[in-house]
N, C-alpha and C positions, 0 to 999 in steps of 0.2 A: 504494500500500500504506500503509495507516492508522499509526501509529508503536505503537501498540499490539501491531501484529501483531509488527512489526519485533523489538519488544523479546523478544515472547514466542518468537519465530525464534534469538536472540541466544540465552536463558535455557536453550530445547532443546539446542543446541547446545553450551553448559560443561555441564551436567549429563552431555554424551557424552564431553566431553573431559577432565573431571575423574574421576580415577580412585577410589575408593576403598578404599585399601588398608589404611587404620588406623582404627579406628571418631575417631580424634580427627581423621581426615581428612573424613569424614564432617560432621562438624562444620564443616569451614571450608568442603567441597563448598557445603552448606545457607549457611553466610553470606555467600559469593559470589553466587551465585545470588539469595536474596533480601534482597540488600544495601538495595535501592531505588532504587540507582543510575538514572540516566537515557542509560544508556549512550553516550553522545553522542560516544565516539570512533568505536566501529561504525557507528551510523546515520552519521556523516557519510563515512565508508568508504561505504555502501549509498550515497548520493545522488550522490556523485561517481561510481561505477560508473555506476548509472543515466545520469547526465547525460551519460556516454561511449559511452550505448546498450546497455551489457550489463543486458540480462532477466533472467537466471541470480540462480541465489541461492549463486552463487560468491563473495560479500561474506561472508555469514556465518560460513567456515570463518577468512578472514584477519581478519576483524571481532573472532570470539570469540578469534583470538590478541592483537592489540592489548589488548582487555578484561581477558584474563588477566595480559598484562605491568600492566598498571592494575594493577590489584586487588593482583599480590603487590609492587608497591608499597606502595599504603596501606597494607598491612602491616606492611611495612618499615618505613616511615616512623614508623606511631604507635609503634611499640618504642622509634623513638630520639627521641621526640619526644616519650613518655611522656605521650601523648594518653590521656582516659579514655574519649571516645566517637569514634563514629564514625557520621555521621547519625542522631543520634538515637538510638544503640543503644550498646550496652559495648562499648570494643574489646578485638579476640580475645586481643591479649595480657593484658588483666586477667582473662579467663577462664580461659586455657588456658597463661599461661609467656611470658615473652619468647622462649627457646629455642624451644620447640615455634611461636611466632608464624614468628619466621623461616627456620626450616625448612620451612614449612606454606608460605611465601611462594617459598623457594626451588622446593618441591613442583610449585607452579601454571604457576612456570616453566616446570620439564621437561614437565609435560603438555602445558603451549602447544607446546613446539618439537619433542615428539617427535611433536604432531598437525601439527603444518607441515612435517615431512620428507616427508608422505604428498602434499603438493599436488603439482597440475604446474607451477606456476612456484617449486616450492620453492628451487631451489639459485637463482634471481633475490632471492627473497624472502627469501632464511635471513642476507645483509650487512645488507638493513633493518632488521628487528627485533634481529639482535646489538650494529648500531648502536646504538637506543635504551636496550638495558639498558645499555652502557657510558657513554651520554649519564646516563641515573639516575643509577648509578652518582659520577661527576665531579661534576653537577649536588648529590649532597647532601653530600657531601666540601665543595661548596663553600658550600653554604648553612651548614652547621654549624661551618664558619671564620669565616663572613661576618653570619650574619642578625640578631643582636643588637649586630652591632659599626655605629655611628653613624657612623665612615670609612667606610663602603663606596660605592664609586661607582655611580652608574649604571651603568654600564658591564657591573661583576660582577653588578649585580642582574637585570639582560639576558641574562646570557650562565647565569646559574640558571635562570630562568623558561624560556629557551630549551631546556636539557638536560633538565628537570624535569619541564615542562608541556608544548612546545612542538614538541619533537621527535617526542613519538608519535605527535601531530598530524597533522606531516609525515611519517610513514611509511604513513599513512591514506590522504593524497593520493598521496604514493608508490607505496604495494602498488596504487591506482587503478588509476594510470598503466601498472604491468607486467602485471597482467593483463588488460588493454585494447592492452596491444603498442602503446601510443604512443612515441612516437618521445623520444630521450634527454633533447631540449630539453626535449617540454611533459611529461613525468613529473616533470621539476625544477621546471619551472611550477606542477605539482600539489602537488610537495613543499613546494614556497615560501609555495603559498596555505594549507593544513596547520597549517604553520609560526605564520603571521600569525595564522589563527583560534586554532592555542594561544595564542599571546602574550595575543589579545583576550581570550578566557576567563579568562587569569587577572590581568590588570589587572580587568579587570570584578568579577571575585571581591574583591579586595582594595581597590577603591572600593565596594562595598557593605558592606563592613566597617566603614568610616568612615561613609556617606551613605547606604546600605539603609534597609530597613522589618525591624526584630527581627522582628516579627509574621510578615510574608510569608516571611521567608527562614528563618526558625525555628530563628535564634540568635542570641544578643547580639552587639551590636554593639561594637567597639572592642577585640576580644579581640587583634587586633595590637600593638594598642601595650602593653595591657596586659601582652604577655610578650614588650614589647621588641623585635620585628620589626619590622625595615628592610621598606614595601612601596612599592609604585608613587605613593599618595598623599603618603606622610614626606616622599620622596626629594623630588615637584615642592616640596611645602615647605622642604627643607632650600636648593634652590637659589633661593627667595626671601624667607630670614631673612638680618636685618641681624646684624650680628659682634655684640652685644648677643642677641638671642634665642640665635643660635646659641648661646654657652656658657650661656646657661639651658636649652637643650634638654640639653644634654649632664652638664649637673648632676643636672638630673632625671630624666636615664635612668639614670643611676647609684645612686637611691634618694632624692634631696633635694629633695624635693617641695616645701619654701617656701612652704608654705601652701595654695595650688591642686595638685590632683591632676593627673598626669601629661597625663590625657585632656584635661582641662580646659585645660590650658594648651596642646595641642595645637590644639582642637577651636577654642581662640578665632583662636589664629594660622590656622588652616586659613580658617575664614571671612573673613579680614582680607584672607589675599593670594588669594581666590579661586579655591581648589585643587578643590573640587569641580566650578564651571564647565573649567577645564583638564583634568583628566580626564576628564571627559563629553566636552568636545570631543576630545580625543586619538582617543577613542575613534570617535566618530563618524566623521572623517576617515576611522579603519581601515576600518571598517565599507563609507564609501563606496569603497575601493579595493578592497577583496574583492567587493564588488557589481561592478564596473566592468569584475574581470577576471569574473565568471558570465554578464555580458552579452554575452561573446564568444561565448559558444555558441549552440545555436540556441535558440531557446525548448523548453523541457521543462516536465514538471509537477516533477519531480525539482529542475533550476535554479529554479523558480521558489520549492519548498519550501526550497531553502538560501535563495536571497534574504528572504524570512519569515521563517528561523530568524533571520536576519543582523537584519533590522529589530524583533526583539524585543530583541534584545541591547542597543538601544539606550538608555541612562538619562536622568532630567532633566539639566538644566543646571542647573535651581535644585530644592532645595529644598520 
């Protein structure tokens, strides 16, 4: 099945599940829908089904709840994050109210769950998906302690990215696994690999921030540092500055720029301690170990399209 179709299987499917009861619900029906998203938590729900043998278009109904818990995120998120766009387009709350944004976001919720009470693996599936809103939840609690303060450790930056990004992920390979009736080990297996592929996704996002193409990706580059977010690239940098840069990082992220601009004094240190080769390879490695466990299976065309999606993911080393 072409991913086109997939999407448009996906798009059917919220348009049934999203209710509209307020004409300003209508409105956010319409911006979910033709967000532009690439939905790529569903499709990878659909390929792991597949790769488990199920033909059914039983993915779709747990696909479009995943996507929905997505979506009244990014909602959430731009209110407190007083984002103005969102791909490309105005976010809802500069059209329509913060209030109304996250009500509208709470809205998509209840459509998700109240369409997930209808499945047959509902009461398996109903800890997964509460799991994650509570992982959201914690996850941005902690980023909005955390994400512009220069102490933060790896550690918290992992265990955000994990809550944030990483968990839905893992409910993706999860919801897999129960509706395929595998067994408790490999649905953890599923969950684990979920997991990883969130994490990748959003290291990968946040090194293209730094070392992308503006062009291809179709937005400026460096907007992390510019509003002061701690990401995956800072951090391998912070643990290869000498106690000299360190306190000029930390001067300059306070507003004392000394003459070179933040980016700039970033941008040179980045090249000096080779933080673009380290997170290319970081990445890579990941890549080859989520490949490694798909090779477990038997050959599919489904496995073989994750392994694809897995080797585009992959970036330069240089430059």
């Amino acid at each position: 099945m072409k991913s086109a179709m997939l999407l448009r299987k996906i798009d059917a499917k919220l348009d049934a599940i999203i209710h509209e009861d307020l004409t300003v619900l209508k409105k956010v029906k319409k911006h979910v829908i033709k967000s532009g998203g690439k939905r790529i938590r569903p499709v990878l729900h659909c390929y792991l089904l597949r790769m488990l043998g199920d033909e059914s278009d039983r993915w779709v109904d747990t696909g479009a709840i995943g996507e929905l818990i997505h979506a009244a995120s990014l909602l959430h998120d731009d209110v407190i994050d007083e984002a103005q766009q969102r791909r490309g387009r105005p976010a809802v709350h500069t059209l329509e109210g913060n209030k109304t944004t996250i009500l509208a976001g709470d809205y998509l919720l209840a459509c998700g769950f109240e369409h997930l009470s209808t499945l047959e693996k509902s009461v398996e599936l109903l800890p997964v998906f509460t799991g994650v809103i509570r992982d959201l939840t914690v996850g941005e609690l902690l980023q909005m302690r955390w994400e512009s303060n220069p102490s933060v450790t790896e550690k918290t930056y992992e265990e955000i990215i994990h809550r944030k990004t990483a968990s839905l992920f893992g409910a993706m390979g999860q919801s897999a696994g129960i509706l395929q009736n595998q067994s408790p080990e490999e649905i953890q297996r599923l969950r684990d690999f979920g997991i990883r592929m969130g994490r990748l996704f959003q290291i990968r996002d946040d090194f293209l921030d730094y070392f992308g193409d503006a062009k291809k990706e179709g937005k400026s580059l460096y907007q992390d540092v510019n509003r002061r977010l701690i990401t995956f690239p800072l951090l391998q940098l912070m643990k290869k500055l000498g106690a000299s840069d360190r306190r000029e990082l930390k001067k300059r992220w306070s507003g004392e720029e000394n003459g070179k601009s933040m980016t700039e004094f970033v941008m040179e240190r980045m090249e000096k301690h080779e933080i673009r080769r380290i997170v290319a390879l970081e990445m890579e490695e990941e890549i080859h170990r989520l490949m490694k466990y798909l090779r477990e299976y038997p050959g599919s065309d489904y496995r073989n399209k994750l392994v694809d999606r897995l080797s585009d993911l992959l970036v330069p080393v240089r430059g």
